[in-house]
N, C-alpha and C positions, 0 to 999 in steps of 0.2 A: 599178819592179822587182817590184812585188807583180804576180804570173801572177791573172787572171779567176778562172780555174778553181783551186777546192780543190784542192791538192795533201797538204794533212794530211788524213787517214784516222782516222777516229773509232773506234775499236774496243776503247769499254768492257763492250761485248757480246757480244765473240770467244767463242765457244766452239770448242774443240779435239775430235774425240772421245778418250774415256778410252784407249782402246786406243792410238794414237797419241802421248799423252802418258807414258804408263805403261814405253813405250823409254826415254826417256831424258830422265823430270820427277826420279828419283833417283839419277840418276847424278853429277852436284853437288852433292846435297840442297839443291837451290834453297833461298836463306832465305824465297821465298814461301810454301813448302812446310812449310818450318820454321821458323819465324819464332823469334826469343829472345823468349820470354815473361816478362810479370812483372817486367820489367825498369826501373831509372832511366834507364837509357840511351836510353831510350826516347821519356823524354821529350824528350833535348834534341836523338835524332838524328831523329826520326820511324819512320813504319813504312816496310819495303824495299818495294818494286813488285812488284805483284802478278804480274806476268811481263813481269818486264826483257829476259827474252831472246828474246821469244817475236816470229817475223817472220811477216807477212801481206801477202797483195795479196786483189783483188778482195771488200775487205773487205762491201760489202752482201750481196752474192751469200750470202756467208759467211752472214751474219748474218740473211738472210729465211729462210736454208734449216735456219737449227739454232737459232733460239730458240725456244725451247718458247713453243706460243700456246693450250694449254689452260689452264683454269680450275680454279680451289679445287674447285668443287663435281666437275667431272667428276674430278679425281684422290681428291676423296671417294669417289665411285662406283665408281670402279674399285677402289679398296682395300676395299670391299664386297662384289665378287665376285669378283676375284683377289689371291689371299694375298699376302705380301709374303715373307713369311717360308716356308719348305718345313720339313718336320720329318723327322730323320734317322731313319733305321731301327734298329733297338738295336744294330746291330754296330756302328754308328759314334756311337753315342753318347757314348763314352767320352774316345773320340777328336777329336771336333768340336764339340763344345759347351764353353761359356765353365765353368769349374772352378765347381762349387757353393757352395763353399769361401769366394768371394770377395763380399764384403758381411755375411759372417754372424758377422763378428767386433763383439760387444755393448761399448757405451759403457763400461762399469766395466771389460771387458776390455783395452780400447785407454788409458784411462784408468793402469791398473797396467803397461801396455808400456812406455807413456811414462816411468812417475815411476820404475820399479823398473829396468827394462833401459835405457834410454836416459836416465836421468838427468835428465831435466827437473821443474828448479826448479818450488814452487809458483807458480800460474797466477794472476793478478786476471782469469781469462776461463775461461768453460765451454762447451762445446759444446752446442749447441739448433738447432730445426729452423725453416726458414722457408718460408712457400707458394713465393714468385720466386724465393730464392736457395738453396733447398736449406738441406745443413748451412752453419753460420755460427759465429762466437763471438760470444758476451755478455759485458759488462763483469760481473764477480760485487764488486765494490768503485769507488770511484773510481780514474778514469784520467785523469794529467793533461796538458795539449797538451805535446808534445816528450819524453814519458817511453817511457824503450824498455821495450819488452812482449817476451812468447816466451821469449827467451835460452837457446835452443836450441843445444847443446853439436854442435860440428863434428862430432864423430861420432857423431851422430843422423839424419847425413842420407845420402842416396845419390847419390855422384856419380860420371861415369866410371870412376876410379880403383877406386872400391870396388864398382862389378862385376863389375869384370874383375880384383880379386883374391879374391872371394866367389863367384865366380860356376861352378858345379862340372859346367858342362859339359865334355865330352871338348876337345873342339876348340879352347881359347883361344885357341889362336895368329890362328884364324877368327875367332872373337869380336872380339879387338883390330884386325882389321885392318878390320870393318866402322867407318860414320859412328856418332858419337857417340849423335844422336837413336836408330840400330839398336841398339849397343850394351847401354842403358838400357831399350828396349823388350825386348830378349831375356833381360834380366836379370830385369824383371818378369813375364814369361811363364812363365819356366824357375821362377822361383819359385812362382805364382802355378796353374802346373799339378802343384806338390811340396806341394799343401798337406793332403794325405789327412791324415785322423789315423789313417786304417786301421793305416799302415805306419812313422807316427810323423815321416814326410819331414820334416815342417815344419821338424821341429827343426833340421834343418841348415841353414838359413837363417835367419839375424838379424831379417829384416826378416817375417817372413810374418806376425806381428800386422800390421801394418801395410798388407799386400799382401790380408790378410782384410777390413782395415779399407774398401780401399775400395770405392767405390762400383760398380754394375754395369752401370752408364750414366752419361752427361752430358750425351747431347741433344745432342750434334757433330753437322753432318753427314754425319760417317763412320758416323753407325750409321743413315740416314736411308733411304729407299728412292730408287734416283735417279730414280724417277716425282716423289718429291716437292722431289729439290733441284732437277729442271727447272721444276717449275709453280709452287715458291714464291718459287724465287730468278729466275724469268724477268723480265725487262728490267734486271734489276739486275747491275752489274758484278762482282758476289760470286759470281756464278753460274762464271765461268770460277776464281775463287779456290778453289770450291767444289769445282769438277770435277779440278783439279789436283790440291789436296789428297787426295781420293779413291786418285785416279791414282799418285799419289805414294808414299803407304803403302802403293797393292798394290805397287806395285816394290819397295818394301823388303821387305816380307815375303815375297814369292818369292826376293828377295835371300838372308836372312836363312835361308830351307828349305832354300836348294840343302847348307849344312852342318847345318841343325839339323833335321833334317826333324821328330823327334820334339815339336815347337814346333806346335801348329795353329794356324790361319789366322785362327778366331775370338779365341783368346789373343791372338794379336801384333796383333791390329787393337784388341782392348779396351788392350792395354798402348800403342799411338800412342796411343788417345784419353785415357789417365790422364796421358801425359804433355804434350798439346797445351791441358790444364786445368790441369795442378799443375804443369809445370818451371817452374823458378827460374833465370834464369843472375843468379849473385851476382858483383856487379862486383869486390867486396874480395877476391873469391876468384880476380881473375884472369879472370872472366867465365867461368868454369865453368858449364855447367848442374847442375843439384841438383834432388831430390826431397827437400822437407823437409817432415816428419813433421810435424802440428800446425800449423804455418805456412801450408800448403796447406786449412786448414778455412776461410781468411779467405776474403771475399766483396770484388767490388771495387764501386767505387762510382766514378760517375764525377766526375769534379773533383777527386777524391781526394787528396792527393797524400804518403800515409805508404808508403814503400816498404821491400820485404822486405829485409836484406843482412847480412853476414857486419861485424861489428863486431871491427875490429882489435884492440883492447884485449884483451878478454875471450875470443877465438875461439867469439864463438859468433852464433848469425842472430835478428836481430833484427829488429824493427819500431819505427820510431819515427813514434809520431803525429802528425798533423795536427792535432789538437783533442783534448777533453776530452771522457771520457764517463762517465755516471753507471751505475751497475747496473742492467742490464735492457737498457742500448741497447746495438747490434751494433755490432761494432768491424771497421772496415776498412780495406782496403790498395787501392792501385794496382796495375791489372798493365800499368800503360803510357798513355798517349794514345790509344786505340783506338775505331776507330768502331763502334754498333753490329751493321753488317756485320762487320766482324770476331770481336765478342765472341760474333756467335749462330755463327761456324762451327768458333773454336776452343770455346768453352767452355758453347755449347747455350742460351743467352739474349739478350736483346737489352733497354736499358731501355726504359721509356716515350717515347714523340715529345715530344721537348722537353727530354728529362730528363738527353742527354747531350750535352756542349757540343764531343765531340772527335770528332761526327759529320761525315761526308763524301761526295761524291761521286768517287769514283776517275777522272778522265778520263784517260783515254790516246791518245798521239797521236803518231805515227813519221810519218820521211818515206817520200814516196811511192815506192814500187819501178817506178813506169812514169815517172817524174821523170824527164828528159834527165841532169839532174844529180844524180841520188841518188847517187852514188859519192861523187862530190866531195863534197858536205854532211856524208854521211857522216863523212867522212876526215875535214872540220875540225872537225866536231863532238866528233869522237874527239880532237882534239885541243885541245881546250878540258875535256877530261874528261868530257862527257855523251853519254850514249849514243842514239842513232837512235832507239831506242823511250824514251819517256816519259812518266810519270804524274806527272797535276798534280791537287792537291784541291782540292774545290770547295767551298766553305764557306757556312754562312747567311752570315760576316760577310764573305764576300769569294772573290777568288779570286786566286794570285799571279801579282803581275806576268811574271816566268820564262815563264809559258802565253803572254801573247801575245807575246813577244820568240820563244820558239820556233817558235808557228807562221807569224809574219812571214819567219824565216828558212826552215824549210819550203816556204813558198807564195812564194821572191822566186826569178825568172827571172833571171839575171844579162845582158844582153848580152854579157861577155867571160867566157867559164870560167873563166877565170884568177883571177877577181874573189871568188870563192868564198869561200875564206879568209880575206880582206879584210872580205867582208859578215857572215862567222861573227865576229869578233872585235869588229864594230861592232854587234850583236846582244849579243855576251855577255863585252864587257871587263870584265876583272878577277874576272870571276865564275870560280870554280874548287870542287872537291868540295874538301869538307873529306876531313882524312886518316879521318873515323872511317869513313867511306864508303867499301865497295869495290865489287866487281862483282856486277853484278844490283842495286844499292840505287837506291830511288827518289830521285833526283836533286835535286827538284824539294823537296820535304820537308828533305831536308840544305839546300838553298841558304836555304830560310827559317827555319832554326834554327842557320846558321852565324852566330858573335857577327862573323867577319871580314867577311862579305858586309854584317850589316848594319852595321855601322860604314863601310861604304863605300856609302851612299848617294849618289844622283847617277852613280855611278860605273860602275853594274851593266849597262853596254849599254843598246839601244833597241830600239824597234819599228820595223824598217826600213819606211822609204816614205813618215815623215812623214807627214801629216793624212791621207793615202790608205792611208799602210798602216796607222793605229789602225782606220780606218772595217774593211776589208777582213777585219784578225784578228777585231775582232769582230760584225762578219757573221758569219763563220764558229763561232763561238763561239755566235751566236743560232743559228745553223743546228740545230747540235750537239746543244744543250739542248732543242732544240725535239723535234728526234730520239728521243732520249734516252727526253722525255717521253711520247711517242708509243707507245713498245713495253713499256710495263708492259700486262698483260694484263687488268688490272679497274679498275675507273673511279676517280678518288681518293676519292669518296665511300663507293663499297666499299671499297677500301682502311681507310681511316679508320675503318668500322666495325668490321671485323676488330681493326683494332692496339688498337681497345677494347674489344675482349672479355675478357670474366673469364677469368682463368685457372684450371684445373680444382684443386680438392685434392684432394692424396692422400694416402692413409693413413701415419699417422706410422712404421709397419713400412716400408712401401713407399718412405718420402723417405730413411730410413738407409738400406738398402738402396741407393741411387739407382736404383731401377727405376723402372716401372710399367706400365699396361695401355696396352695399343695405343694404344684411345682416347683417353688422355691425353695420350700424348705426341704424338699428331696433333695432337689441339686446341691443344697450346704452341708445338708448332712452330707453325703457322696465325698464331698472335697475335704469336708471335716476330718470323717474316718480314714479316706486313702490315707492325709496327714500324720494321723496317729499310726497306721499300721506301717507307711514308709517308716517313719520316725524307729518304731519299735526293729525293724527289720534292719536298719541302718547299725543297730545296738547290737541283736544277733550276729550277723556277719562279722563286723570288726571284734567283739569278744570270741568267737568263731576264728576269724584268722592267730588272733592275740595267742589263745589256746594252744590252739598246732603251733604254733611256733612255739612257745614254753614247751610243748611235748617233745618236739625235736630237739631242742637242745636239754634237756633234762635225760633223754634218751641216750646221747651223744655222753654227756656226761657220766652219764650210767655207764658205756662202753668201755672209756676212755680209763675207767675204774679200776676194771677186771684185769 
């Protein structure tokens, strides 16, 4: 029943162009788009798919003709002799440039915002600057494992609710009826461009220490040039995450002008990027998202596992540790299981190769749109819960079972059409989405962190076709990886050498702030991306070797039969 020929379609290197996605990548606000950041929930549902909805055919074709296959140096080069950036003319300076205002609010200042207006309790932590991670807190006494930190008073933070009743634009009725992620963006813009002291605006806004306070960059690649998300992020499947994203925010913020016009394009794209680094959705709160004040200086770490949240007792957001720290060590939080693809595109960093254990390679794999039978598949698939398109992670320690049961059903020809629904349910009995899961969520991530699927081992479906159809998924599987491997644009060894370069300092003005010079922040992207694309390449390979060897001895055993 397994068909010769591939019928699953490889396409973790779909690119869409932005124009294309930018109709209608926000008109759901896909959660790829907007993922819930920072979150517990995170860990035990995984992360959503990167684009669950997204349908393709003639997927090579796609993919010879839109991966970027230039190199570091030449996108050096050309950022040497074509600017990236253009400079407005004074009539519009006022009007299209990010508010002055914002990063220029000093430590003692945000320091007295905190303790005087917002009411926060003395701290066992101070704010200090770090090369990698920017601002961070230090322990200023002991801290000890399981003791909650912050105790951040509920109305110190900014949530839906409290923008759209603070929020003193004309038009609220417009306001409220935009997405949530808009909402909060418009709210920090609308502030964030009141913040003159000319005319004293600020004052009418609660929050504007705090919209001074931050930073004027993140190193997202929203603020990146997209010369450089094609040539850093090329072969890697963050590249289409990347491009979405992108595409996404500008639809919200054309969204967002058609009633706000007095809002500019560069505020609302700095206030997505504030909020795709600092939102909170706090579960105790209902799963609200939040901007919390002081909470949002934490750094994450990976393995982490002290999570940000809203503490019923006392109503206020807390942090409870994972461990003990002594004065002087930086104290940190989880913002989830996240790979370091992920962490450089929401929030402008990526750690070390090796250093983060929730790394992955995204593969994605729908059925075939020239399949005799894609309808039918389709159909039962939908009715087992999983949707046609799917992303399965690929891990150093593995890869889950789910991947080849799916593409056995994918790649099986039935003799009788009929037989359809019958082969879906012997593929994938008893397996079902947990409720936390809805549409658009990676499938694939929920099935291995539902506690019901695994307590139902033995149970979970099979790889149709018997000893011919484990050989046949993973052939295809070596095929894949092999692929994969092939379309990074620089050698691993280059690679490698990049992900270990130093990263630049900068001056301690310049890291409160969160800016810096051109230069710089080329150079960390640079070291950023080789990290993630070593990382990811380290995943191919070793599921790569893992493979061929299951093939040889599955082979052997097949022999040894006859």
């Amino acid at each position: 029943i397994i068909n010769t020929r591939v019928r699953v379609l490889f396409c973790a290197l779909l690119i869409k162009s932005s124009a294309k996605m930018a109709s209608s990548a926000f008109a759901s606000t896909s959660a790829a788009a907007f993922p819930a950041l920072n979150t517990a929930a995170t860990r035990s549902t995984g992360r959503k798919a990167s684009s669950s909805s997204m349908r393709v055919s003639k997927m090579r074709a796609i993919q010879s003709s839109s991966t970027s296959s230039a190199t570091e140096e030449e996108t050096v080069e050309a950022r040497t002799t074509t600017p990236t950036e253009t400079t407005p003319t004074s009539s519009s300076l006022s009007k299209d440039l990010l508010p002055k205002e914002i990063g220029s609010c000093s430590k003692d200042e945000l320091d007295a915002w905190l303790a005087d207006i917002m009411k926060l309790p003395e701290q066992k932590m101070k704010l200090e600057y770090f090369k990698e991670e920017g601002r961070g807190l230090v322990a200023t006494e002991s801290i000890k494992r399981g003791e909650k930190v912050l105790e951040i008073p509920q109305e110190a933070i900014i949530t839906v609710e409290v923008a759209l009743k603070e929020s003193l634009l004309r038009e609220k009725k417009k306001l409220a009826e935009l997405q949530e992620w808009s909402i909060l963006a418009t709210f920090l813009a609308e502030t964030a461009q009141n913040l003159s002291t000319e005319d004293n605006s600020s004052n009418k806004y609660r929050f504007a220490t705090y919209v001074k306070a931050l930073p004027r960059s993140t190193g997202s690649v929203l603020e990146w040039p997209e010369s450089d998300v094609r040539t850093l992020l090329a072969g890697s499947p963050s590249l289409f995450s990347a491009l979405e994203r992108r595409a996404s925010v500008a639809a919200a913020i054309a969204e967002i002008r058609v009633n706000f016009p007095e809002l500019n394009e560069k505020t609302l794209q700095w206030a997505f990027d504030i909020l795709f680094s600092r939102l909170i959705r706090l579960e105790s709160l209902g799963g609200n998202l939040a901007l919390v004040p002081w909470a949002d200086m934490l750094n994450h770490q990976p393995g982490c596992e002290a999570f940000i949240d809203l503490d019923r007792g006392s109503r206020k957001v807390c942090l409870t540790t994972d461990r003990s720290y002594e004065p002087g060590e930086q104290v940190w939080a989880s913002y989830g299981q996240r790979p370091s693809s992920e962490l450089l595109i929401s929030y402008g960093f990526a750690p070390a190769v090796g250093d983060n254990p929730d790394d992955e390679y995204a593969l994605n794999l729908q059925i075939d749109e020239e399949d005799p039978f894609a309808s039918a598949k389709v159909n039962a698939l939908a009715s087992q819960n999983i949707q046609a398109f799917e992303t399965f992670p690929l891990r150093l320690n593995g890869y889950p079972r789910q991947l080849l049961q799916y593409a056995s059903f994918a790649m099986c020809t039935p003799d009788d059409p009929s037989k359809v629904d019958e082969l879906c349910r012997a593929a994938f009995v008893d397996i079902q989405a947990p409720k936390s899961l809805r549409n658009g969520v990676d499938l694939a991530r929920g099935l291995l962190a539902s506690k019901n699927v695994l307590k139902s081992k033995g149970k979970r479906g099979a790889v149709l076709g018997g000893v011919q159809g484990e050989i046949a998924v993973r052939e295809m599987l070596a095929d894949v990886t092999r692929d994969a491997l092939d379309r990074y644009a620089n050698t691993v060894d280059k690679d490698k050498g990049l992900a270990l370069g130093r990263m630049p300092e900068m001056p301690e003005a310049s890291m409160w702030i969160g800016d810096a010079s051109t230069a710089i922040k080329s150079s960390m992207r640079s070291v950023c991306a080789a990290r993630v694309r070593v990382s990811e390449r380290r995943i191919l390979a070793k599921t790569d070797s893992e493979v061929r060897l299951q093939l040889r001895r599955l082979k052997s055993e097949q022999m040894n039969s006859k």
